[in-house]
C-alpha positions in Angstrom: 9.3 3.3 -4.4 12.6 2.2 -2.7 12.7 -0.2 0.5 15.2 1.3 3.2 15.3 -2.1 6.2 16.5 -1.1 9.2 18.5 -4.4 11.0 19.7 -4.4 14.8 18.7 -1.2 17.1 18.7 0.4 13.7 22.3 1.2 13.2 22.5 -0.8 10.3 20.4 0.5 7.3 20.2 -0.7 3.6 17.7 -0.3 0.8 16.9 -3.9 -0.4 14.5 -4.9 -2.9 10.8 -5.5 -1.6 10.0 -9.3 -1.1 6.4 -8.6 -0.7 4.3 -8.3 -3.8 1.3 -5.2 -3.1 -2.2 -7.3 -4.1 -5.1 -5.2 -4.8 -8.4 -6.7 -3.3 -9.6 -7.9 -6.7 -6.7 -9.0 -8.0 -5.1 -12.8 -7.9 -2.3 -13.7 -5.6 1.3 -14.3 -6.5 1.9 -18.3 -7.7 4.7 -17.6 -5.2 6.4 -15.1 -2.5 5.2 -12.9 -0.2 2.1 -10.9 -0.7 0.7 -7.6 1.1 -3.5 -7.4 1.2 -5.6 -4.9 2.5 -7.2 -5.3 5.9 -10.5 -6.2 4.1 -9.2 -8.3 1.8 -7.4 -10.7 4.7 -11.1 -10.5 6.5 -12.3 -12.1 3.3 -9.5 -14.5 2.1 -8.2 -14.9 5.9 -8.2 -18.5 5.4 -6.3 -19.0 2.0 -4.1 -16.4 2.9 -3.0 -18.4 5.9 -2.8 -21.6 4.2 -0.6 -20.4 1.6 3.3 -21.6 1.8 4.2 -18.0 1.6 4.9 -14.7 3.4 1.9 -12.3 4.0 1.2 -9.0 5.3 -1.4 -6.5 6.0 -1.8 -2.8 4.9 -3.9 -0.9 7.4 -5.3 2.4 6.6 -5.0 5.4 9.1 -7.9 4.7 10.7 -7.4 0.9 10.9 -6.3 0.0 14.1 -3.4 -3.2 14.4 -6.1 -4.6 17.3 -8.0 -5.3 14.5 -5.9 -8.2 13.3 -6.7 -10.3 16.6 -4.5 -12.9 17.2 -3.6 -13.1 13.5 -0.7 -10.6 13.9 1.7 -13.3 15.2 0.7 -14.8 11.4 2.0 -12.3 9.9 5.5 -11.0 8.2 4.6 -7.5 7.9 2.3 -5.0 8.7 2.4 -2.0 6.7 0.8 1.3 7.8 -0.5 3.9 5.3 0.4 7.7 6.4 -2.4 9.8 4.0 -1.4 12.9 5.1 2.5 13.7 7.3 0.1 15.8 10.3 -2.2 12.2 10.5 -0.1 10.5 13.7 -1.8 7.5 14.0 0.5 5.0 12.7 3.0 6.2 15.1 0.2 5.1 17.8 -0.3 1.8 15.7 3.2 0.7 15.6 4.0 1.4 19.5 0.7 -0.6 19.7 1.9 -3.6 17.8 5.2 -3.5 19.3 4.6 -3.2 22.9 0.9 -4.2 23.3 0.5 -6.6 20.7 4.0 -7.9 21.1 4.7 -8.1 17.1 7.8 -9.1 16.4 7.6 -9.0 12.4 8.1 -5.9 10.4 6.7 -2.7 10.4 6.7 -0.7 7.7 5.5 3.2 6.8 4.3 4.2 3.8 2.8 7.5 2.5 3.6 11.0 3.0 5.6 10.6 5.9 8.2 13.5 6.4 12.2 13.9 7.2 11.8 14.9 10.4 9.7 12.0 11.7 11.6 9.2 10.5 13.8 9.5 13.9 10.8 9.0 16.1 8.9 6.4 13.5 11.8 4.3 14.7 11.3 4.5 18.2 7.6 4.2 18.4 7.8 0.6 16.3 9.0 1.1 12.1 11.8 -0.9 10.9 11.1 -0.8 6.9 10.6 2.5 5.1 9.0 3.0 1.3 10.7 6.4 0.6 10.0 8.3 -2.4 12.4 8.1 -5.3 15.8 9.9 -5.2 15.7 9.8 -1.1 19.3 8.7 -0.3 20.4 6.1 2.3 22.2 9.1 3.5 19.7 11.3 4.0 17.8 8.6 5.8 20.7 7.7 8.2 21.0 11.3 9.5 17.5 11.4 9.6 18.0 8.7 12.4 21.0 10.0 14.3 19.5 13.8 14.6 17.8 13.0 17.8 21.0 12.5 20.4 18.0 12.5 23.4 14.7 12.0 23.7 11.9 13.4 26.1 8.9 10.3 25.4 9.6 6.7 26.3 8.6 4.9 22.9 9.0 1.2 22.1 12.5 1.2 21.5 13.2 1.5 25.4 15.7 4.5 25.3 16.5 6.8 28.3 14.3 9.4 28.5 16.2 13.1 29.4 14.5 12.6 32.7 15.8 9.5 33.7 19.4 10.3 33.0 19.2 13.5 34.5 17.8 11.4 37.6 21.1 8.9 37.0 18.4 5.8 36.3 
């Protein structure tokens, strides 16, 4: 599944190879680079994972909430949020979360069935790294991105709402 990074305030996208080996719970690390676990698998290994000289992230599940990771978040490189199903909206709750609550300044990535159409707002509420499915262009996924000239919601990425620039604020 290709890797589409966004850098910046997301004008600048790219697919780039993933850095970040996906580790199944019962399965041994990578000797070296980063490495993505489960959320119960870094409850279990939390320790080792930390000590190792190398990148790690989490995967959460829908239903896993980023609180979850405690203070461990600033430890981390990525967090990765699982989308089973395009109508489940959580993750879009879970990145705002870790960017504005939780004040995570890492990646966040979406993965899963995820549609077109969301991948405008998936950027504002928090997503900076993107596992399309094969044969998704960089194209398609930049006008994805630039289809929404205004926005009704404050998100995370701090961008005038309709209301405030009708108000001239």
């Amino acid at each position: 599944m290709p890797l589409i990074k966004l850098a910046g305030h997301g004008q600048n996208a790219a697919v780039v190879a993933d850095p970040f080996a996906r580790v199944a719970d019962d399965a041994a690390l990578p000797a070296d680079g980063g490495a993505i676990v489960t959320l119960t698998r870094f409850r279990k290994d939390r320790d080792a994972l930390l000590a190792r000289n190398a990148p790690i992230g989490v995967q959460l599940k829908s239903d896993e909430s980023p609180e979850q990771l405690g203070d461990d978040v600033h430890r981390l490189s990525v967090v990765v949020i699982e989308f089973p199903k395009f109508r489940d909206g959580r993750g879009f709750s879970w990145a705002r979360m870790l960017r504005t609550r939780l004040n995570f300044s890492g990646e966040v990535r979406a993965t899963g069935d995820f549609l077109y159409d969301q991948i405008a707002y998936l950027h504002r509420t928090g997503f900076d790294a993107f596992d399309v499915p094969e044969g998704f262009s960089l194209a398609e996924f930049s006008k994805a991105l630039s289809e929404m000239s205004s926005v009704y919601q404050p998100s995370a990425d701090g961008r005038k709402t309709i209301r405030e620039l009708r108000a001239g604020k």
